[in-house]
TIRO-719655 format. One record per residue: residue number from 1; x, y, z negated of N, C-alpha, C in turn. Coordinates in Angstrom, 2 decimals. Layout:
N
site n: NUM&nu: X&nv: Y&nw: Z&cau: X&cav: Y&caw: Z&cu: X&cv: Y&cw: Z
...
// end
This chain:
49
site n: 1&nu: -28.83&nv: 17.36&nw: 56.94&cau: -28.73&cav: 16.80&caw: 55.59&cu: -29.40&cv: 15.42&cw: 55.60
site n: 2&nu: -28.80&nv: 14.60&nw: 54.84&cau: -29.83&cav: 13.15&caw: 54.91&cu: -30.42&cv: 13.43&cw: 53.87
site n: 3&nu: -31.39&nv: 12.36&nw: 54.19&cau: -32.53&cav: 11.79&caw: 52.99&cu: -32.03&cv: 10.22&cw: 52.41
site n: 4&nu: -31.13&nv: 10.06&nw: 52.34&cau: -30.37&cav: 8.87&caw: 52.06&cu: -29.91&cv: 8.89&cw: 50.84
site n: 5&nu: -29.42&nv: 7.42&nw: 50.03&cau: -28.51&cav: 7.31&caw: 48.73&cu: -27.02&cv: 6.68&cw: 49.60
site n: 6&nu: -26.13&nv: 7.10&nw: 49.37&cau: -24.53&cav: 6.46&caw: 49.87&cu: -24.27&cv: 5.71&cw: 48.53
site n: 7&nu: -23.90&nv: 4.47&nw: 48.59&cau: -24.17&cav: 3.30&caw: 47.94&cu: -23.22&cv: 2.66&cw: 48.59
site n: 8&nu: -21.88&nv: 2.03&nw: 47.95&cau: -21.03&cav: 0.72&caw: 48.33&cu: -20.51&cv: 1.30&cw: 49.79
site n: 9&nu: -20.21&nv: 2.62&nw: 50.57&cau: -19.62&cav: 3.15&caw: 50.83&cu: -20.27&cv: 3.10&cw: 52.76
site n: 10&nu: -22.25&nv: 3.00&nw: 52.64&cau: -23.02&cav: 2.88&caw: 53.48&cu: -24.48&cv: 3.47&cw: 52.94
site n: 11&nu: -24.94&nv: 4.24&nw: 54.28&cau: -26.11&cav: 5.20&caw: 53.83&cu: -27.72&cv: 4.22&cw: 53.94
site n: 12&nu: -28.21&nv: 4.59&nw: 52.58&cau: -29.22&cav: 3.71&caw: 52.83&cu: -30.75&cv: 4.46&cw: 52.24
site n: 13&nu: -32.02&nv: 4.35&nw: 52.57&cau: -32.84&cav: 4.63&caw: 52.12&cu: -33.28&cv: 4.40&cw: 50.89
site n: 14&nu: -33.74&nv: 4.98&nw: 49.89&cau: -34.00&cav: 4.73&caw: 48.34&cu: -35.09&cv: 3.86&cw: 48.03
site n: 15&nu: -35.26&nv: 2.82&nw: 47.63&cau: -36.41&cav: 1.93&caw: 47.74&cu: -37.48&cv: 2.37&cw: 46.96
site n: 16&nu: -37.18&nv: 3.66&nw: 45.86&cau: -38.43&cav: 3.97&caw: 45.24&cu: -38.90&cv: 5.27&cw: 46.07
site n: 17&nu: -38.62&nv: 5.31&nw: 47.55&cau: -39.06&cav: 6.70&caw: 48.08&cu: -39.05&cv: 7.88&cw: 47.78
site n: 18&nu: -39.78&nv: 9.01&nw: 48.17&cau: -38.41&cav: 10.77&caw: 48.15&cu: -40.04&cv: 11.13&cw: 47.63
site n: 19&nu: -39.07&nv: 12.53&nw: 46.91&cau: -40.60&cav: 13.58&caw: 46.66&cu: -39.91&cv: 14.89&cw: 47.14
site n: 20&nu: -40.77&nv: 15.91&nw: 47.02&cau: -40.58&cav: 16.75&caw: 47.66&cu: -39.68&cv: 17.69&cw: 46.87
site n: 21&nu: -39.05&nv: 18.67&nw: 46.90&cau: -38.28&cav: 19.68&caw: 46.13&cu: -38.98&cv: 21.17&cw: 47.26
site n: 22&nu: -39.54&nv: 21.95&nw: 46.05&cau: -40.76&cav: 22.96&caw: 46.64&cu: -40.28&cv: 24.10&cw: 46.29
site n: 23&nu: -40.20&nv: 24.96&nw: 46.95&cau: -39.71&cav: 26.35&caw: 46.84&cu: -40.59&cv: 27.28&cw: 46.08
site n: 24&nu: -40.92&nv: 28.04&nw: 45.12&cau: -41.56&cav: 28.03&caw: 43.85&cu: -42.33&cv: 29.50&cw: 44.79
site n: 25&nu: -41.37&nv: 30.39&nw: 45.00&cau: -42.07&cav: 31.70&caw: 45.50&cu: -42.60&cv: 31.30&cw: 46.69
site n: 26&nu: -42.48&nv: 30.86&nw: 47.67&cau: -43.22&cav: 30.58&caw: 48.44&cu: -43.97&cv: 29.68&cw: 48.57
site n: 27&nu: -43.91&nv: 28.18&nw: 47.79&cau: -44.74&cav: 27.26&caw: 47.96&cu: -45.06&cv: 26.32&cw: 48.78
site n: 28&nu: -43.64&nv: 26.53&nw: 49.72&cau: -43.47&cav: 25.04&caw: 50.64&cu: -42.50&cv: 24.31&cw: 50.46
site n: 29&nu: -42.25&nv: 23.14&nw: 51.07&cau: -41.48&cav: 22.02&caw: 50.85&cu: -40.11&cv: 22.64&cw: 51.52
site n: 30&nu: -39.00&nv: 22.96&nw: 50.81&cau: -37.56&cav: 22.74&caw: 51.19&cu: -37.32&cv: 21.48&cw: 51.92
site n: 31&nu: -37.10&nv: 20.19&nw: 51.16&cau: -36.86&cav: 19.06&caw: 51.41&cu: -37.20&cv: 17.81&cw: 51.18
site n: 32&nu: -36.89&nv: 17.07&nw: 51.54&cau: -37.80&cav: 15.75&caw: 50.64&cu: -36.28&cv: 15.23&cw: 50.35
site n: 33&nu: -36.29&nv: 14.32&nw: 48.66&cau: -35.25&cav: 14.39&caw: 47.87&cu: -35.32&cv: 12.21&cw: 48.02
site n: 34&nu: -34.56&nv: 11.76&nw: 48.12&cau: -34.88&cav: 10.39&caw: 47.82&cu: -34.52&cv: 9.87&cw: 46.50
site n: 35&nu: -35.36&nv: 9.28&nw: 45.75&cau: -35.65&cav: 8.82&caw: 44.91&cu: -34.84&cv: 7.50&cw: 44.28
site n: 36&nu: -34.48&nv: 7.12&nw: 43.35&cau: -33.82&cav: 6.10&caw: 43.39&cu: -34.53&cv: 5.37&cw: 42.17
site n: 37&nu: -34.31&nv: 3.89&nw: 42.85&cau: -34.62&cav: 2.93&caw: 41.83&cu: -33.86&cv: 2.46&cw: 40.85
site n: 38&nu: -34.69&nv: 1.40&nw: 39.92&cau: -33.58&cav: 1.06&caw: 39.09&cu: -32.64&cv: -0.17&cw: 39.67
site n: 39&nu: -33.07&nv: -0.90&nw: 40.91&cau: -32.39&cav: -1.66&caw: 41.92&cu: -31.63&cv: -0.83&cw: 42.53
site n: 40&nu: -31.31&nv: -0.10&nw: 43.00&cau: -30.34&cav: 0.94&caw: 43.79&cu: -29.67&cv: 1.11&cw: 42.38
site n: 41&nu: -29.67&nv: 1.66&nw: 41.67&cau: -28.61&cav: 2.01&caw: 40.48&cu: -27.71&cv: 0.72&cw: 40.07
site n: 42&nu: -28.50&nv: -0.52&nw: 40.32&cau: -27.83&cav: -1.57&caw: 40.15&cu: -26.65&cv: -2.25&cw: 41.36
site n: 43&nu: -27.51&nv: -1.97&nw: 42.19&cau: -26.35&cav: -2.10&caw: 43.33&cu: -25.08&cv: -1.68&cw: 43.37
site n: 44&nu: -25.23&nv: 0.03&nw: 42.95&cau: -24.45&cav: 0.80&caw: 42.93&cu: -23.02&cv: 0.91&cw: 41.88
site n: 45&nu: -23.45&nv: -0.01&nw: 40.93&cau: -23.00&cav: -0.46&caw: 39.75&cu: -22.04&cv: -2.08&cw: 39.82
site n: 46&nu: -22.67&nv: -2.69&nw: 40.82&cau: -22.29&cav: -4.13&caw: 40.58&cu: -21.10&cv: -4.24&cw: 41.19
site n: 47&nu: -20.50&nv: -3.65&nw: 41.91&cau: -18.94&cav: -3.32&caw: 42.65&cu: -18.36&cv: -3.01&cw: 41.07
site n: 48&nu: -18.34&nv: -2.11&nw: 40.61&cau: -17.92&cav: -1.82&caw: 39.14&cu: -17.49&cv: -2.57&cw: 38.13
site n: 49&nu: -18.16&nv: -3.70&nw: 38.19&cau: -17.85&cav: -4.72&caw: 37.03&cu: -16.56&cv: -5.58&cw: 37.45
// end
């Protein structure tokens, strides 16, 4: 699985960095989730217009 955002049709790291997504009954980390900025949302957007 990546830790990536697919953006403009290339995988890229989230510039506001990942947090964790924690498995509640047990209490460890599943995965780390990447985070997105409000620059990545814009990117993602500017093909659009």
């Amino acid at each position: 699985m990546r830790n990536q955002l697919y953006i403009n049709g290339q995988w890229r790291a989230g510039r506001a960095g990942s947090f964790p997504t924690v498995d509640p009954a047990a209490g460890r980390t599943i995965t780390e989730v990447t985070h997105t900025s409000a620059e990545d949302v814009d990117d993602a957007r500017r093909p659009c217009r």
